[in-house]
Legacy VTK file of the C-alpha trace (Angstrom):
# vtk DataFile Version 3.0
C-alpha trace
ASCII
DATASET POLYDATA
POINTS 274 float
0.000 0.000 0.000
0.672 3.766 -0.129
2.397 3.828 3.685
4.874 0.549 2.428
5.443 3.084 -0.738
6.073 5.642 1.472
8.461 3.948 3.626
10.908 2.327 0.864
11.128 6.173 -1.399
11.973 7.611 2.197
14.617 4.916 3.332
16.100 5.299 -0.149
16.203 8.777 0.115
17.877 9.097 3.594
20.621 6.279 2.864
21.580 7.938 -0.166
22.516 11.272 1.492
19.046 13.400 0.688
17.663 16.405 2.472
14.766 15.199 3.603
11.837 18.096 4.285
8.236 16.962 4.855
5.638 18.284 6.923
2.459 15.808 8.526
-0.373 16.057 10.515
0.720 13.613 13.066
3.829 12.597 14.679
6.281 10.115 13.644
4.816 7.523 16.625
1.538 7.954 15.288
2.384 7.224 11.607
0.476 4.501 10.160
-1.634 3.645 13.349
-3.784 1.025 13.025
-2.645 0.274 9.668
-2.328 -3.308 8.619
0.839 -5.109 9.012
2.011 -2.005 10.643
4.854 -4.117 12.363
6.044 -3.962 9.105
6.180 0.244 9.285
7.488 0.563 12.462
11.224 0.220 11.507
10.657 3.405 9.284
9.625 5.059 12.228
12.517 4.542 13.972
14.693 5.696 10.782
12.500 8.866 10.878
13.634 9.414 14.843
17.290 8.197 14.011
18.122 10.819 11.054
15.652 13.635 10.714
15.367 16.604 13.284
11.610 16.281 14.044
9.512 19.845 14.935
6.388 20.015 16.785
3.873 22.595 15.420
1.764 21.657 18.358
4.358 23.402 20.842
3.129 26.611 18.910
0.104 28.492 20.147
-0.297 29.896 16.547
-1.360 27.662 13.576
0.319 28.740 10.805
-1.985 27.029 7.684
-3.794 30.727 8.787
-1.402 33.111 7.959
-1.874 32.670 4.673
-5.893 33.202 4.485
-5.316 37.034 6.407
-6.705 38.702 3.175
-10.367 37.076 3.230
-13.124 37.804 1.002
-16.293 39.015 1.842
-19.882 37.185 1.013
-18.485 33.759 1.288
-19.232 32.379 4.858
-21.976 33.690 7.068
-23.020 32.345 10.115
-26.655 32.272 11.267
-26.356 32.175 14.988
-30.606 32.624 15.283
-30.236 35.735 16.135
-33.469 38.443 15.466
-31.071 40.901 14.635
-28.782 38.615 12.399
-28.532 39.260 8.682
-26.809 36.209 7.686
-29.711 34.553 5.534
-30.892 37.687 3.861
-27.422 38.556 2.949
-26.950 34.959 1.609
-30.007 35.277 -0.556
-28.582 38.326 -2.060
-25.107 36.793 -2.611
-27.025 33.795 -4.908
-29.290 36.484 -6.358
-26.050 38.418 -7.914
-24.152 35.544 -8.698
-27.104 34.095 -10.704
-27.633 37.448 -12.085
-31.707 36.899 -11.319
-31.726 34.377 -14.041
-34.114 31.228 -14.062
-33.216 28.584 -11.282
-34.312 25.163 -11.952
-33.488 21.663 -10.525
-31.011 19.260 -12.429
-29.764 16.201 -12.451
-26.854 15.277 -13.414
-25.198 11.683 -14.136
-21.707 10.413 -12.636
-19.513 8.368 -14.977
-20.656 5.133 -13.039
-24.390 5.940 -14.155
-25.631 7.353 -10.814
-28.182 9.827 -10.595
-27.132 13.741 -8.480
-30.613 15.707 -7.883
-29.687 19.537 -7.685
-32.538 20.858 -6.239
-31.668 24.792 -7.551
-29.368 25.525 -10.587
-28.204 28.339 -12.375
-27.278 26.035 -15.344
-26.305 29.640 -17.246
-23.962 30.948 -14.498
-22.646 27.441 -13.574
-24.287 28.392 -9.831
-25.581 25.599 -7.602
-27.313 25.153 -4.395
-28.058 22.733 -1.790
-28.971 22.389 1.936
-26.836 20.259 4.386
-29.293 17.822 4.420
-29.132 17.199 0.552
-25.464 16.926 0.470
-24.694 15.202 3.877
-27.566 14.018 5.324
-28.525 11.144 2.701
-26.067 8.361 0.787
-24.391 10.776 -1.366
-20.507 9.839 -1.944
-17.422 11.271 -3.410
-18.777 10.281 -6.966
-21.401 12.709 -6.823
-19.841 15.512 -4.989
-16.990 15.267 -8.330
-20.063 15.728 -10.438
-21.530 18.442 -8.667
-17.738 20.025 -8.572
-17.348 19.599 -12.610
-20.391 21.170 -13.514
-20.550 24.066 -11.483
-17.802 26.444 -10.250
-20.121 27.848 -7.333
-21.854 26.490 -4.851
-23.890 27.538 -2.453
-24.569 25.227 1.198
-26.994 26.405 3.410
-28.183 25.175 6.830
-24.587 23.408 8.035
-24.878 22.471 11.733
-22.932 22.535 14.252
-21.588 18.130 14.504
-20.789 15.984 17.255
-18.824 12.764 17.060
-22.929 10.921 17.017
-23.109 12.465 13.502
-20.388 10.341 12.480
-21.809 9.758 8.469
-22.722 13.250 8.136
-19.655 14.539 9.697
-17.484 12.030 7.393
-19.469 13.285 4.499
-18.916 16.798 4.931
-15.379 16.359 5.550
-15.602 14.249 1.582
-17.442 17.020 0.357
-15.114 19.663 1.527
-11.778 17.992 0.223
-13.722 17.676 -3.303
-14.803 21.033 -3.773
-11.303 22.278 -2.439
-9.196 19.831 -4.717
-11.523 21.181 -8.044
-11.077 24.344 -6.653
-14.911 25.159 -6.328
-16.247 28.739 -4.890
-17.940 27.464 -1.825
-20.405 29.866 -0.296
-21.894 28.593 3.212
-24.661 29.966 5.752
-24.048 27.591 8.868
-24.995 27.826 12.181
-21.283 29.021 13.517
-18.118 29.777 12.516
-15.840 27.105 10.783
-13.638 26.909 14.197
-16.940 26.036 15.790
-18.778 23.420 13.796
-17.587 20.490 15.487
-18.382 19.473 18.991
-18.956 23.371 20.191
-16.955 23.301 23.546
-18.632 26.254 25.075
-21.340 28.287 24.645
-20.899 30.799 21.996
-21.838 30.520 18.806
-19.378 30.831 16.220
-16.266 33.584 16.288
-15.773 37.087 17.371
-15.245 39.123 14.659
-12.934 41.442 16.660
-10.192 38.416 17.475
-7.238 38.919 16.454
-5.876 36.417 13.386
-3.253 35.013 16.774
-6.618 34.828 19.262
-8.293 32.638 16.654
-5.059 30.184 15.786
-4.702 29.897 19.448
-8.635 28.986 19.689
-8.441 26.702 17.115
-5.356 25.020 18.157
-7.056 24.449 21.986
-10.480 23.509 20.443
-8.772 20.641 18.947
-6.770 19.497 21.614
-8.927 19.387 23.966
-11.325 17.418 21.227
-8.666 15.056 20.617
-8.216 14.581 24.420
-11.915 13.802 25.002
-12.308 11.325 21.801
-8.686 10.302 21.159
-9.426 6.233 20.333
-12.651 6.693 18.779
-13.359 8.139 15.070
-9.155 10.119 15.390
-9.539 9.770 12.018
-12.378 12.034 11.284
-11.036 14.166 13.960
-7.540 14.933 12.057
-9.342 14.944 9.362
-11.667 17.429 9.953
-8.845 19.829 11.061
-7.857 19.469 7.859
-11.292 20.429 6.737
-11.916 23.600 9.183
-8.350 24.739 7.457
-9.248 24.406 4.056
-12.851 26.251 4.528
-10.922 29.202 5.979
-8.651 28.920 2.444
-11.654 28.420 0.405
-12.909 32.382 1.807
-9.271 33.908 1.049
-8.848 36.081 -1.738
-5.923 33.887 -2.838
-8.212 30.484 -3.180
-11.311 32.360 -5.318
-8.490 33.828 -7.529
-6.781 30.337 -8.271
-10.526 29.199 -8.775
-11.276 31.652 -11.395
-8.336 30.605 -12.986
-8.791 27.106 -13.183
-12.842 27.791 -13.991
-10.908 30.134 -17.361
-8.868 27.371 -17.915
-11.243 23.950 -17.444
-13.470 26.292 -20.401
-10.672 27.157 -22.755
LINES 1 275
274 0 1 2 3 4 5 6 7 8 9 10 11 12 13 14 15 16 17 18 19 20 21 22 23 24 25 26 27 28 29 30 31 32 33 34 35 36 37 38 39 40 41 42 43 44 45 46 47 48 49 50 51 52 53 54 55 56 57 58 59 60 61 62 63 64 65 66 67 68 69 70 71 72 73 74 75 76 77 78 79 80 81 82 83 84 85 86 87 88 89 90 91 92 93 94 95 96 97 98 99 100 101 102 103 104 105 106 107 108 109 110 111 112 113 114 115 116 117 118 119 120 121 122 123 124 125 126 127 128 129 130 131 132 133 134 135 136 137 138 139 140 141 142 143 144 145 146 147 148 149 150 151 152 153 154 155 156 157 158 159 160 161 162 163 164 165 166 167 168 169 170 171 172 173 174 175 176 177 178 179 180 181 182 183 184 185 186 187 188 189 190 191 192 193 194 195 196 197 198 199 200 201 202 203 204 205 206 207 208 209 210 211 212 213 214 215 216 217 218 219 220 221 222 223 224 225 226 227 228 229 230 231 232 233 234 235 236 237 238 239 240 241 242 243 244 245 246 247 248 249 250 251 252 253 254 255 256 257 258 259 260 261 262 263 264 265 266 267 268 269 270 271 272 273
């Protein structure tokens, strides 16, 4: 497999004299964990220890995947806390009214390449604009096959109604997390009205509802950072997958609302139509 792969380019690498630089989301010890045969990995983790100068990112307060995403864009996340006074919906509505320019929205359905059926309940087929609840994409047997269909015809989305998760919602928690890495990799605009703040989707740990606005971009690494370790404390044999991997998602919805991801998607959106 890919990890047995892994572990013979490395060894080659490092007994031939290379400068070795990689970066991962977990430790050397934790490398492969539960993976079959692992005894067979292990002696690769002890080459890692031997020769390479390991860094802990964890020792930092600040996560640095943020500093990047400082320069965010407005009208692509809002957060309806329930609020009377909140705006988040209506300002939603408006975002999908200008990016369909007020033209005809119609369901569609398109086909994946192994023959199944994706129901898009509203479509902009003319604008290439899409839009779903939660519950359409993540709360029924939908897979990565459809959300690659979804992310090939249409280069904006729209997701409205995301909840705040807990480790019960395990399937629609795993599917969001799918859905996520599949609009990022296609490099889909992704335009969300959820219930909190992408910091604050899974497993709130207190009582406020998503982020201040006023924290400073070191306030909310730090919050982050602590959110998930004390997540991964409370849950750290059961579903650690989904947990790392929805770190991994949380990071790549704050990308998806830089000014830096919606550029490189209106590139590749020019270039997929050349």
């Amino acid at each position: 497999g890919d990890a047995m792969i892994m572990r013979e380019l490395f060894s080659k690498m490092i007994e031939r004299g290379a400068v070795v630089i990689a970066t991962s989301n977990r430790p050397p010890t934790d490398l492969y964990n539960q993976g079959l045969q692992r005894e067979l990995f292990l002696p690769f983790i002890d080459l890692i220890k031997q020769q390479l100068i390991i860094h802990s990112i964890d020792l930092s307060r600040t996560d640095y995947r943020l500093l990047k995403n400082q320069n965010m864009a407005p009208n692509t996340y809002f957060v309806d806390d329930g609020r009377a006074d909140s705006t988040a919906r209506k300002d939603f509505e408006d975002t999908f009214s200008t990016l369909t320019l007020n033209s005809p929205i119609s369901p569609v359905t398109l086909q994946t390449r192994q023959g199944r059926k994706v129901m898009v309940p509203r479509a902009c087929v003319e604008s290439r604009v899409a839009r779903f609840s939660f519950n359409d994409l993540c709360g029924k047997p939908v897979g990565a096959a459809d959300y690659l269909r979804i992310a090939e015809s249409f280069h904006t989305v729209f997701l409205e109604d995301v909840p705040c998760l807990a480790m019960r919602d395990i399937n629609r928690l795993r599917r969001f997390i799918v859905l996520v890495d599949a609009f990022y990799d296609n490099k889909v605009k992704f335009i969300l009205l959820a219930e909190a703040q992408p910091l604050d989707l899974l497993n709130k740990l207190s009582d406020e509802a998503g982020g201040d606005s006023q924290d400073t971009k070191e306030q909310t690494a730090i919050h982050m950072r602590s959110s998930f370790d004390e997540l991964y404390a409370y849950d750290m044999q059961k579903n650690v997958d989904e947990i790392f991997a929805f770190d991994r998602t949380v990071s790549r919805l704050l990308e998806m609302q830089s000014v830096a991801y919606l550029e490189e998607a209106t590139t590749a959106h020019d270039i997929r139509c050349s």
